[in-house]
N, C-alpha and C positions, 0 to 999 in steps of 0.2 A: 064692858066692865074692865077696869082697869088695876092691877096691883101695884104696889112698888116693892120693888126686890133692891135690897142693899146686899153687895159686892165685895168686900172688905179683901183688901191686897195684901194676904199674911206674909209676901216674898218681900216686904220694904226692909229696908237693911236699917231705915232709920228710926227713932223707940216708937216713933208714934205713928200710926196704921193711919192710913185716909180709907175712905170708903167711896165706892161709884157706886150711885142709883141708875136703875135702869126701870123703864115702865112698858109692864108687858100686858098686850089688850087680849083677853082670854078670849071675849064674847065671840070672836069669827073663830078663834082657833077650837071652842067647845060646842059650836051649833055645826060647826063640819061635821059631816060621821060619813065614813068613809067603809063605803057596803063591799061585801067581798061574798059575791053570790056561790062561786065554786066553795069557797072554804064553810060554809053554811049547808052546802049540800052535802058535803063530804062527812059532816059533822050527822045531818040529817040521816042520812044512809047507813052510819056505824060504822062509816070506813075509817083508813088512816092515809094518809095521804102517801105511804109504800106502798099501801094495795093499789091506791089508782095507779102510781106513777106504773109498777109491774103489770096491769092491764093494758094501762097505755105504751107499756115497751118505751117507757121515757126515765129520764133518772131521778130519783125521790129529790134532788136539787130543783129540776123543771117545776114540778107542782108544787114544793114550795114554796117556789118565787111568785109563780099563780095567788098561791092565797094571802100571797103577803104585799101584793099588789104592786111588786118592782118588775114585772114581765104580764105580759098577757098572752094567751095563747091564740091562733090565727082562726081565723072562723072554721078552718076545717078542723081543726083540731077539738074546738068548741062543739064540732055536732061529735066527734070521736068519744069526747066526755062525756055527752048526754046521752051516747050509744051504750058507752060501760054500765053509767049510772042509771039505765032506764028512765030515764024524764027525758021531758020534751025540753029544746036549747031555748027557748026561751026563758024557760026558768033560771037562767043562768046572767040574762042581761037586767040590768037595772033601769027601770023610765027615768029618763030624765026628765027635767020639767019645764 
């Protein structure tokens, strides 16, 4: 699926504006969904992501970054989680396919 988005360059000094179209394909950027299994447990659990980071002796920055999918944590760390949170570490990996 495709839209077209018009651009309009309000910075022309000259009286009459030009416009850029640009054409942006949704359909791959909206059938991605992008699973963030720690931040769904943490959600699941009742926690906030202070209490984990304070269990885990990491800083509430760390497990942010965790749920927000700019870091990953290292597999020991990954059973350290599932040690705080009571679940088993696989509950934490996503199948691929």
């Amino acid at each position: 699926m495709e839209y077209l988005y018009n651009i309009t360059d309000h910075k022309s000094s000259k009286s009459s504006n030009y416009a850029r179209f640009i054409f942006v394909d949704i359909s791959s950027t909206m059938a991605k969904k992008v699973y963030n299994k720690i931040k769904a447990i943490i959600a699941e659990e009742g926690k906030s992501n202070k209490e984990l980071a304070e269990l885990l002796h990491v800083s509430e920055q760390t497990v942010s970054r965790w749920c927000t999918n700019s870091r990953q944590p290292s597999i020991e760390m990954l059973y350290e989680i599932a040690k705080v949170l009571r679940r088993d570490v696989r509950d934490f990996l996503v199948p691929s396919k």
